[in-house]
ZADO-1210 file (C-alpha; in nm, 4 decimals, padded with zeros to 6 digits):
<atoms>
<atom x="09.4178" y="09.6000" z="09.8405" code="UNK" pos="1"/>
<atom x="09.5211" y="09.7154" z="10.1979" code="UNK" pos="2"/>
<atom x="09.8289" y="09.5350" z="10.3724" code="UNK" pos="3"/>
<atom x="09.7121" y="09.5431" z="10.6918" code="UNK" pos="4"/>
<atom x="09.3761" y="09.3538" z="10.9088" code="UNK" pos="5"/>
<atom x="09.0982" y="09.5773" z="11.0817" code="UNK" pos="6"/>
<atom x="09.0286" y="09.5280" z="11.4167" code="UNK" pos="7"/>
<atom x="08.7345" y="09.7282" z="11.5266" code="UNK" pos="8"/>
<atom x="08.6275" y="09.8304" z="11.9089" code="UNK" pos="9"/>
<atom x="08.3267" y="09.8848" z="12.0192" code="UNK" pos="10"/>
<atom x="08.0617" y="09.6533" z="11.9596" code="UNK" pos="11"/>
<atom x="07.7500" y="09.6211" z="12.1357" code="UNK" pos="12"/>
<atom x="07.6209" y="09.2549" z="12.1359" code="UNK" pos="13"/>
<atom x="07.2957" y="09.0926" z="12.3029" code="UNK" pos="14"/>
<atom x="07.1122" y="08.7974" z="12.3113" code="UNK" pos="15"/>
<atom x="06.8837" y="08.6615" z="12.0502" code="UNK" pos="16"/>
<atom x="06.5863" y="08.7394" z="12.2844" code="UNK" pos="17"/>
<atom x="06.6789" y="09.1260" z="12.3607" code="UNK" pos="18"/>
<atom x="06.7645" y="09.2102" z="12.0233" code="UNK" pos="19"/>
<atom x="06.7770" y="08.9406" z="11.7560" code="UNK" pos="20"/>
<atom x="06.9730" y="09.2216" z="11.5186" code="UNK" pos="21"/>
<atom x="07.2431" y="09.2292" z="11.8098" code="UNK" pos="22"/>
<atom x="07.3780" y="08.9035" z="11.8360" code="UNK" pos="23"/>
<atom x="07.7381" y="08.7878" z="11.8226" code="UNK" pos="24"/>
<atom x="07.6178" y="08.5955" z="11.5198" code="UNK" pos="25"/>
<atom x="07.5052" y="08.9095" z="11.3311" code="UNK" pos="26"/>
<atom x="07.7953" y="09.1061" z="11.4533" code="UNK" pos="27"/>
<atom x="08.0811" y="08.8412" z="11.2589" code="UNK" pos="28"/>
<atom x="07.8247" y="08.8235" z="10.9769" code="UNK" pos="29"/>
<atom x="07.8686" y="09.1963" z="10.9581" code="UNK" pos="30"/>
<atom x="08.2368" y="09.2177" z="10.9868" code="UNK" pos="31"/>
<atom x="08.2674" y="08.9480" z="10.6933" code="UNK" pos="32"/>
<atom x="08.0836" y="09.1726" z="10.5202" code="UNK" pos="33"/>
<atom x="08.2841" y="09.4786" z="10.6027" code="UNK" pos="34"/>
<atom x="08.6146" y="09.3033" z="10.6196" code="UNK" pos="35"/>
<atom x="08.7021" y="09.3382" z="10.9902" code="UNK" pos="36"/>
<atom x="08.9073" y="09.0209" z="11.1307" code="UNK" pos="37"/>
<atom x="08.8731" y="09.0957" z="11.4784" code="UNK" pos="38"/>
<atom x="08.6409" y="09.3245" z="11.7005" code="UNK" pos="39"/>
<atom x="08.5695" y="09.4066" z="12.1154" code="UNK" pos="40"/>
<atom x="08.2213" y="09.3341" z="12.2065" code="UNK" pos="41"/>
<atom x="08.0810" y="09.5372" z="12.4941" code="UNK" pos="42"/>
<atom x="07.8690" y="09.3584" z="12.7620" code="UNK" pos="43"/>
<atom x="07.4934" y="09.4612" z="12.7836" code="UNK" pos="44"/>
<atom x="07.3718" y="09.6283" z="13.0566" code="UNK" pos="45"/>
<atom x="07.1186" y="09.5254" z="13.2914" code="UNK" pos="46"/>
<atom x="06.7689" y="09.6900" z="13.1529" code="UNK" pos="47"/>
<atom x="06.9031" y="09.5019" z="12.8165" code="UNK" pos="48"/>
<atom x="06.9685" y="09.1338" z="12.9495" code="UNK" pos="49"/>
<atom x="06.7295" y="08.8551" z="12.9759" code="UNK" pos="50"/>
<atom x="06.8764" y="08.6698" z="13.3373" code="UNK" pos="51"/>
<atom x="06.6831" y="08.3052" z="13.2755" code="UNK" pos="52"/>
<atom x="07.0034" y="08.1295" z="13.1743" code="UNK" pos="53"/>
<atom x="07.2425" y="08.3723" z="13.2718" code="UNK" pos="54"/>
<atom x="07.2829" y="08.5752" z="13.6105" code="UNK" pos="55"/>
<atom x="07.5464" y="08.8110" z="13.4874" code="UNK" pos="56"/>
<atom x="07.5969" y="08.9802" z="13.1834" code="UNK" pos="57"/>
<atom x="08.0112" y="08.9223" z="13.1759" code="UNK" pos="58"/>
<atom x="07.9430" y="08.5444" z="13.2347" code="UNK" pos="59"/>
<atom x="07.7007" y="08.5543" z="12.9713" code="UNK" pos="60"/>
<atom x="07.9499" y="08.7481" z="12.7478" code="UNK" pos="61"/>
<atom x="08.2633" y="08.5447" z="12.8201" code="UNK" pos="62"/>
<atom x="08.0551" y="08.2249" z="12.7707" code="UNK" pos="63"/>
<atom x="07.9719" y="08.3463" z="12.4269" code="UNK" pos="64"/>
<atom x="08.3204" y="08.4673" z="12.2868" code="UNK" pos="65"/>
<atom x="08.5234" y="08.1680" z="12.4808" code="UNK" pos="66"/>
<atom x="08.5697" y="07.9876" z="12.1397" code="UNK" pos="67"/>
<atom x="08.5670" y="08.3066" z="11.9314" code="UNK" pos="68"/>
<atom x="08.9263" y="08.4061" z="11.8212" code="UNK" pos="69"/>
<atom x="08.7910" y="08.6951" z="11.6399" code="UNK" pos="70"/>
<atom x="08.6549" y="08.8506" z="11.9625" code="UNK" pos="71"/>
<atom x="08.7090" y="08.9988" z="12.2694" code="UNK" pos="72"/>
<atom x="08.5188" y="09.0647" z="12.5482" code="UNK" pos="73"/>
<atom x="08.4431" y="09.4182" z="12.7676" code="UNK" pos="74"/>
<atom x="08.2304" y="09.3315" z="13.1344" code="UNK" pos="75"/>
<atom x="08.0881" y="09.6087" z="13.2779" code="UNK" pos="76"/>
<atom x="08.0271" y="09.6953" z="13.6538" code="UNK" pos="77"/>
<atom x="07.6755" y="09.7574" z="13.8243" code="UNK" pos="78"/>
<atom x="07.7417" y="10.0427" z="14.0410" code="UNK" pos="79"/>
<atom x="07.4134" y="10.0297" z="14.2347" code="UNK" pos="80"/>
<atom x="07.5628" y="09.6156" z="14.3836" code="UNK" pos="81"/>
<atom x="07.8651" y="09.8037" z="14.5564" code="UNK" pos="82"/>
<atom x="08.1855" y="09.5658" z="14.5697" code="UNK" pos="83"/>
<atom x="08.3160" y="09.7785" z="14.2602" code="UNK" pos="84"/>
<atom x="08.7003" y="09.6475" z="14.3179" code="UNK" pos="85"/>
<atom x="08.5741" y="09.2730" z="14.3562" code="UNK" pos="86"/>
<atom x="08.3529" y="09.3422" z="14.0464" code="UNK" pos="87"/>
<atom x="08.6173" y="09.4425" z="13.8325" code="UNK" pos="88"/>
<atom x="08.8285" y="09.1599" z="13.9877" code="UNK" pos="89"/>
<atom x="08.5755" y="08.9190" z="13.8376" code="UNK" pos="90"/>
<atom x="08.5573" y="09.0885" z="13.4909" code="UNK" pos="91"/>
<atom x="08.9341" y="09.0268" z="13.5142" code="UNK" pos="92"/>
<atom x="08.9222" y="08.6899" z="13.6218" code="UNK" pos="93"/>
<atom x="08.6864" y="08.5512" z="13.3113" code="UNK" pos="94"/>
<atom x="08.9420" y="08.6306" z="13.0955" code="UNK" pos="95"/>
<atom x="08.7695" y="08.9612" z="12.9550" code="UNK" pos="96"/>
<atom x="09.0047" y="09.2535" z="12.8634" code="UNK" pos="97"/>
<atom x="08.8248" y="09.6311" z="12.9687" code="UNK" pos="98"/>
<atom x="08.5227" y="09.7484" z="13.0946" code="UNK" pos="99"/>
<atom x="08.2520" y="09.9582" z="12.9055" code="UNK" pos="100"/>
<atom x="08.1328" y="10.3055" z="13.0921" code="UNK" pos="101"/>
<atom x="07.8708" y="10.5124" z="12.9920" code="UNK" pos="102"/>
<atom x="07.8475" y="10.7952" z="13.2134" code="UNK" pos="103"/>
<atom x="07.5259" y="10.8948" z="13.1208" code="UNK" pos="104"/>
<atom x="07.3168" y="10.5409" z="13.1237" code="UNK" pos="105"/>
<atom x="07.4869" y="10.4186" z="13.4676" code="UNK" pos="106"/>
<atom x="07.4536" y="10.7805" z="13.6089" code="UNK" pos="107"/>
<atom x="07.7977" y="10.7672" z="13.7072" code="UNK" pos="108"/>
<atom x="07.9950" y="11.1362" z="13.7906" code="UNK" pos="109"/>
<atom x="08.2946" y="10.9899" z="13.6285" code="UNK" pos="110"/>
<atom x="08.5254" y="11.1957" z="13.9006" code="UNK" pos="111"/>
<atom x="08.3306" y="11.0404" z="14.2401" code="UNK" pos="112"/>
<atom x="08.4812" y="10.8052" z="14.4844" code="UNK" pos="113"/>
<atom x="08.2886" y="10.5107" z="14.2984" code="UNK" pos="114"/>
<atom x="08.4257" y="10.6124" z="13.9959" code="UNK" pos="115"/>
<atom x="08.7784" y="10.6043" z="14.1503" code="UNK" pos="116"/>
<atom x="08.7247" y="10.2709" z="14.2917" code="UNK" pos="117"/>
<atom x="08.6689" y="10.1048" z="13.9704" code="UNK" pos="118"/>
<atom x="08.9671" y="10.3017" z="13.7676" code="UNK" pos="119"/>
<atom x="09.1759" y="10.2035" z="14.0684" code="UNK" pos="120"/>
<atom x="09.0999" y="09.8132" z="14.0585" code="UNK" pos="121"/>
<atom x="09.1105" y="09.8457" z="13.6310" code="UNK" pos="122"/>
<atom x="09.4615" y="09.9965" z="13.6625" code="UNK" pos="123"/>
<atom x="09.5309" y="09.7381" z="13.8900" code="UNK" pos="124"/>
<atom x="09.4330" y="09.4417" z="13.7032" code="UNK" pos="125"/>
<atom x="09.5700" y="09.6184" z="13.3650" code="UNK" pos="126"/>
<atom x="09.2163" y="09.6356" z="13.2231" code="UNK" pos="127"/>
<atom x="09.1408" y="09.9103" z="12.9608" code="UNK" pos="128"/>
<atom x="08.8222" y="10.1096" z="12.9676" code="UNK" pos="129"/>
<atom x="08.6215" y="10.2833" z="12.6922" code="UNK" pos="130"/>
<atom x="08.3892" y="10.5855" z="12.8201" code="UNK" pos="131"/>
<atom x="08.1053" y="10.7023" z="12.5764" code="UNK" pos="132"/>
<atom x="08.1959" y="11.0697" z="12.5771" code="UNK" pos="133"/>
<atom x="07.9784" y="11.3567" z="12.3774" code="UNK" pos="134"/>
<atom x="07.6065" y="11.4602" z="12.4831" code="UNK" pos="135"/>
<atom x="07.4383" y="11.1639" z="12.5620" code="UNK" pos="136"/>
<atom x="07.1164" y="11.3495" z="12.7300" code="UNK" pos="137"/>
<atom x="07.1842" y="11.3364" z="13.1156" code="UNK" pos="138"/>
<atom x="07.3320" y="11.5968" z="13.3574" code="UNK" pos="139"/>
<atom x="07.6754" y="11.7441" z="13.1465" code="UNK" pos="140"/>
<atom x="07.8673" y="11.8269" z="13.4196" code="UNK" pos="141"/>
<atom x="07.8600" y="11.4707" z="13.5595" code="UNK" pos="142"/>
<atom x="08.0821" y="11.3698" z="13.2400" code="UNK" pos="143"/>
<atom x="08.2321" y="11.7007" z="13.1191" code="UNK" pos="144"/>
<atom x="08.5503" y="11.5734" z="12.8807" code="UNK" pos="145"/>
<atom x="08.7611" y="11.7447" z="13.0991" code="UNK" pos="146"/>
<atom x="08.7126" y="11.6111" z="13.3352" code="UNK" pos="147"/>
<atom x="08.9060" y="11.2745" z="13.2006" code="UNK" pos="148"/>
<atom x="09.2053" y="11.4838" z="13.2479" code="UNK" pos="149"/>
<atom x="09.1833" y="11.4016" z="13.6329" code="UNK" pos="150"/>
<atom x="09.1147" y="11.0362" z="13.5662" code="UNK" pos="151"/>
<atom x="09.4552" y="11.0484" z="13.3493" code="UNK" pos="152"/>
<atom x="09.6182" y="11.2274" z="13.6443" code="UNK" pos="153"/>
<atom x="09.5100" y="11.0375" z="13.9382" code="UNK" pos="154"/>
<atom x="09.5614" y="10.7204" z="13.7333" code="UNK" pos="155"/>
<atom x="09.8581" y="10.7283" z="13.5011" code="UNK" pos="156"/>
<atom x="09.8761" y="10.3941" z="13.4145" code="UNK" pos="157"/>
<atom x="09.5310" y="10.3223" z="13.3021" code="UNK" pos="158"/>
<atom x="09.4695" y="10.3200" z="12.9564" code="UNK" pos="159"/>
<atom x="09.1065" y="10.4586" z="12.8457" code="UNK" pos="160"/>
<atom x="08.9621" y="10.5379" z="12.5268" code="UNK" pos="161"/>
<atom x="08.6913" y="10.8378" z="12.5411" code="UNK" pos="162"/>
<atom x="08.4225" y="10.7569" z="12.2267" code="UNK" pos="163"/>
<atom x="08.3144" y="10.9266" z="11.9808" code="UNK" pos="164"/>
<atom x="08.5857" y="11.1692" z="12.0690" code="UNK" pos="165"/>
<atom x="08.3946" y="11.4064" z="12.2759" code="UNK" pos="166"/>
<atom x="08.1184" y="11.4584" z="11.9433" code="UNK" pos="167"/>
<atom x="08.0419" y="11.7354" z="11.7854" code="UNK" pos="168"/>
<atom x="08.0299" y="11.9659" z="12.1064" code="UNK" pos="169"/>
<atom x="08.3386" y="11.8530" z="12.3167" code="UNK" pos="170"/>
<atom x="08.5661" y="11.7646" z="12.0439" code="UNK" pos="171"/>
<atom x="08.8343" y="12.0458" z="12.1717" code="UNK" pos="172"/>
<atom x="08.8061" y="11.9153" z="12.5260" code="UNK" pos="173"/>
<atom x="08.8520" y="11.5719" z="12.3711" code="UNK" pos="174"/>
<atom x="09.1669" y="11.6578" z="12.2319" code="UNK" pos="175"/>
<atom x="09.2850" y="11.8988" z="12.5144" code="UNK" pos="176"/>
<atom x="09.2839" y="11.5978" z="12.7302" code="UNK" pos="177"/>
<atom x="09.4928" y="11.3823" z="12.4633" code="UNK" pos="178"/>
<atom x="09.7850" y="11.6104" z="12.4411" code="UNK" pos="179"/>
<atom x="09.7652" y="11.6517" z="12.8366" code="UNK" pos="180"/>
<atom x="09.7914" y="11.3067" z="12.8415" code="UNK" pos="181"/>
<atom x="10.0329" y="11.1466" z="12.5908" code="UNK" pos="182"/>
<atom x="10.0094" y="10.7645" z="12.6588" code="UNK" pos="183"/>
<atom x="09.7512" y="10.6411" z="12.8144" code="UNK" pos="184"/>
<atom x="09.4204" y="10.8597" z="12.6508" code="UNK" pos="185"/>
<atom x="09.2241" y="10.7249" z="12.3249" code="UNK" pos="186"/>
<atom x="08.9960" y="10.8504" z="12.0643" code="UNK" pos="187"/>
<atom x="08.7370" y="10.6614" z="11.9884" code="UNK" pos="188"/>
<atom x="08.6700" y="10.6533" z="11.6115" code="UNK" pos="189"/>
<atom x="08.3335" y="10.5453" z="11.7023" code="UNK" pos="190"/>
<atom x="07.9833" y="10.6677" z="11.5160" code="UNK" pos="191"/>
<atom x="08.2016" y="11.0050" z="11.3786" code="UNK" pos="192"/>
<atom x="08.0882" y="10.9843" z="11.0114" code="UNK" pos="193"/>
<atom x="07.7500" y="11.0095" z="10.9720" code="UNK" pos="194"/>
<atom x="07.5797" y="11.3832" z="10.9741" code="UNK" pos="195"/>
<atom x="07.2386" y="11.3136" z="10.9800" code="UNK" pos="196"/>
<atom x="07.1912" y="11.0019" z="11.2137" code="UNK" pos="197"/>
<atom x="07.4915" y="11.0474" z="11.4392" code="UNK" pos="198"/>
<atom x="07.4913" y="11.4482" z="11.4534" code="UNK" pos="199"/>
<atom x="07.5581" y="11.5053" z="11.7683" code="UNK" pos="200"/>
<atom x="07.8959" y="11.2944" z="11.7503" code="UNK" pos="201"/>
<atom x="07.9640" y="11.3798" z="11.4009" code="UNK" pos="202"/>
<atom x="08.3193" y="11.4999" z="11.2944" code="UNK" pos="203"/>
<atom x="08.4091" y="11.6563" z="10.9340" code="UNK" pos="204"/>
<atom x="08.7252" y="11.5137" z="10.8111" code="UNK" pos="205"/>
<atom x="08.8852" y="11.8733" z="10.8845" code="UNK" pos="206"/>
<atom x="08.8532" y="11.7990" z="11.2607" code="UNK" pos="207"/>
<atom x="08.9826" y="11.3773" z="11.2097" code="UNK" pos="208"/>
<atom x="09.2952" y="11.6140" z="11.0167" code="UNK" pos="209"/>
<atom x="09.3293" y="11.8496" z="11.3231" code="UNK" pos="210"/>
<atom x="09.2711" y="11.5072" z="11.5562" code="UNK" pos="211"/>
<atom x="09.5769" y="11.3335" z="11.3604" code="UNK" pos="212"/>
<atom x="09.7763" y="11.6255" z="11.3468" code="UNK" pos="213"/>
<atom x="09.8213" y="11.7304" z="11.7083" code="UNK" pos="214"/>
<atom x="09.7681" y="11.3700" z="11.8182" code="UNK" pos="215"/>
<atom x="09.9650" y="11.1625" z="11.6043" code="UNK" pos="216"/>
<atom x="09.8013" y="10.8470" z="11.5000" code="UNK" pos="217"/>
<atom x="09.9137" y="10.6189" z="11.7583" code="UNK" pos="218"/>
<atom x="09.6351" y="10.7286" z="11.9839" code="UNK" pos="219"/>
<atom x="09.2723" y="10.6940" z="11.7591" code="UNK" pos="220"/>
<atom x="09.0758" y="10.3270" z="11.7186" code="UNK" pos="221"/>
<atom x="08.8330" y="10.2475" z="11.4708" code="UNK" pos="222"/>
<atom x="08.5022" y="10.1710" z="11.6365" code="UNK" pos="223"/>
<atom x="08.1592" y="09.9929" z="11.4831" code="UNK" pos="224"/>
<atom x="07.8824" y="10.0996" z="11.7564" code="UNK" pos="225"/>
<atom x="07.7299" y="09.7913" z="11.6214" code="UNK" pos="226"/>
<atom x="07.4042" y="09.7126" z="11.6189" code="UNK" pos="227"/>
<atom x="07.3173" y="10.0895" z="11.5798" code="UNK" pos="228"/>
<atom x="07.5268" y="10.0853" z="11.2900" code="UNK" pos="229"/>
<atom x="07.4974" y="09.8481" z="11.0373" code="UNK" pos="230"/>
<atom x="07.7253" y="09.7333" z="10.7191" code="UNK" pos="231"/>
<atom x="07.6290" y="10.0286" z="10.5430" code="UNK" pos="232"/>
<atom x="07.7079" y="10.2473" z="10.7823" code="UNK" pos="233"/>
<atom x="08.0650" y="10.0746" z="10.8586" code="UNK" pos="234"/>
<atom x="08.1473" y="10.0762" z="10.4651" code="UNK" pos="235"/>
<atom x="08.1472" y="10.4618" z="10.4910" code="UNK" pos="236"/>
<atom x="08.2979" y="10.5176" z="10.8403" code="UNK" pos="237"/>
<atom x="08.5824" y="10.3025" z="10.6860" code="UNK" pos="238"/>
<atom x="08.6145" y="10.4889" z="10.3502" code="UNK" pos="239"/>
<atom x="08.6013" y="10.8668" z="10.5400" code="UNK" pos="240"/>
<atom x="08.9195" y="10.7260" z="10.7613" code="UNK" pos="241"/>
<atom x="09.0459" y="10.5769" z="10.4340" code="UNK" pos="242"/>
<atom x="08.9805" y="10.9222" z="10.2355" code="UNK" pos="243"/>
<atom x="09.1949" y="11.1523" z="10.4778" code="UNK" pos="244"/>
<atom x="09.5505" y="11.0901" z="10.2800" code="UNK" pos="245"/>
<atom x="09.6958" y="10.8966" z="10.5436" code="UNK" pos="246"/>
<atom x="09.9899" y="10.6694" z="10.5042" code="UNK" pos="247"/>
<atom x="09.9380" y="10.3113" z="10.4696" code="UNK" pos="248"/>
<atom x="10.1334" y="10.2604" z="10.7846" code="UNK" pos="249"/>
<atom x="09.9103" y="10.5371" z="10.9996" code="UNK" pos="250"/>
<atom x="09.5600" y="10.3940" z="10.8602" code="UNK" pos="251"/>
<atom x="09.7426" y="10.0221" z="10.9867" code="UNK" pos="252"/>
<atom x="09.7484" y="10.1831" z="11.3398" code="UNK" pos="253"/>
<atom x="09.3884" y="10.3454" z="11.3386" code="UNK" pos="254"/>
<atom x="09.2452" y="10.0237" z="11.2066" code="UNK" pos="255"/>
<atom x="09.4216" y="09.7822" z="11.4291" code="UNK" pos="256"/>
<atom x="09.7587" y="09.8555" z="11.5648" code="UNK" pos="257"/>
<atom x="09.6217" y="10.1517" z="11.8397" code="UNK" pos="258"/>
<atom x="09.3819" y="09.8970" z="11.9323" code="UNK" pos="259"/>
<atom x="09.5958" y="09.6052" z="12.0381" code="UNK" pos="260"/>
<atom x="09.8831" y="09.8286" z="12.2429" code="UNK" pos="261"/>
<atom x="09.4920" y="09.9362" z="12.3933" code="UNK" pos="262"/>
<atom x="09.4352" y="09.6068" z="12.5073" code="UNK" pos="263"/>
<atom x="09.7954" y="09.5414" z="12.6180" code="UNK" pos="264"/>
<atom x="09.8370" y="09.2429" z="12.3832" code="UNK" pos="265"/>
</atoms>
């Protein structure tokens, strides 16, 4: 029996009507199963939110987890409404504790003015921020990893966490930008385990060695990617971490400790 709690990043949640597998409901029932105490849900974006009840997706989400104490809460930011640093401001203001960025869906060039804008008003407000990194089947150079080394140099004090680690393909860039950056950049444990469903963001546990060993273990968070993956998938993303020969005291950090200095609590 472990010593320590996981706390898990990275979860996707929607309402019953989008996706009834999705729901903050399923997601705890899912981490009961899995033994996780405590995970970050991501807010849906637009093309996956049902606006009858709610207007915006971070209201909706901050509504939902305001009685939760095993959940936080990730807004995102509609790039297409403008007012980027009063959008962030708001995310801020409902008590939620990041923002969720995928490059690829929002069509965002992760190094453009807009892009600025938002890590400017996130560093600001002391938000964190979790890119999807890895191929993700829109315009590569647009969200080239390496290009996270200028969003760690322009903004020092933001803390970001790149998922899935770069994947399969951008794993070295991944961790190029990590040891260029030794505070404030993340890897995403997120979606790394599975060869056949998840290939393109797959990792062996040679390269999770490689990760730990020129990163430390202060720096990589457990992630679920829930719904996509469900308990069974969890159960063995949990056992490869657990497999690697860590120390009880560096698996304590990747399953929980890394993910609360993230969040600045």
């Amino acid at each position: 029996m472990k010593s320590y709690e996981i706390l898990a990043n990275h979860a996707h949640v929607f309402q019953e009507q989008v996706r009834p597998d999705g729901t903050i409901g399923e997601l705890l029932r899912i981490m009961d199963l899995c033994g996780i105490s405590k995970a970050v849900t991501f807010a849906p974006f637009s093309s996956h939110f049902d606006d009858s009840e709610y207007s915006d997706q971070n209201r909706w989400l901050a509504a939902q987890i305001q009685n939760q104490d095993r959940l936080y809460g990730f807004g995102i930011v509609n790039i297409e409404k403008g007012n980027l640093k009063e959008q962030v401001h708001a995310i801020r203001g409902l008590g939620l504790r990041g923002i969720k960025i995928h490059p690829a869906v929002q069509k965002l060039k992760i190094d453009s003015p807009e892009a600025f804008e938002i890590y400017e008003a996130a560093q600001d407000e002391g938000l964190a921020l979790s890119f999807h990194t890895g191929i993700h089947w829109h315009r590569i150079r647009d969200y080239n990893v390496l290009l996270f080394d200028e969003v760690a140099w322009h903004f020092p004090a933001l803390r970001f966490s790149m998922e899935h680690v770069g994947g399969y393909s951008f794993f070295r860039e991944a961790v190029a930008v990590m040891n260029n950056n030794k505070k404030n950049v993340f890897a995403g444990l997120t979606s790394v385990s599975d060869r056949g469903k998840n290939k393109y963001w797959y990792l062996d546990d040679q390269q999770l060695k490689d990760l730990f060993w020129l990163t430390g273990c202060e720096r990589s968070i457990f992630g679920l990617d829930f719904p996509y993956n469900r308990e069974d998938q969890t159960v063995q993303d949990i056992a490869q971490l657990r497999s690697l020969g860590l120390s009880e005291e560096d698996e304590a950090r990747i399953f929980g400790g890394n993910l609360l200095n993230f969040l600045d609590l």
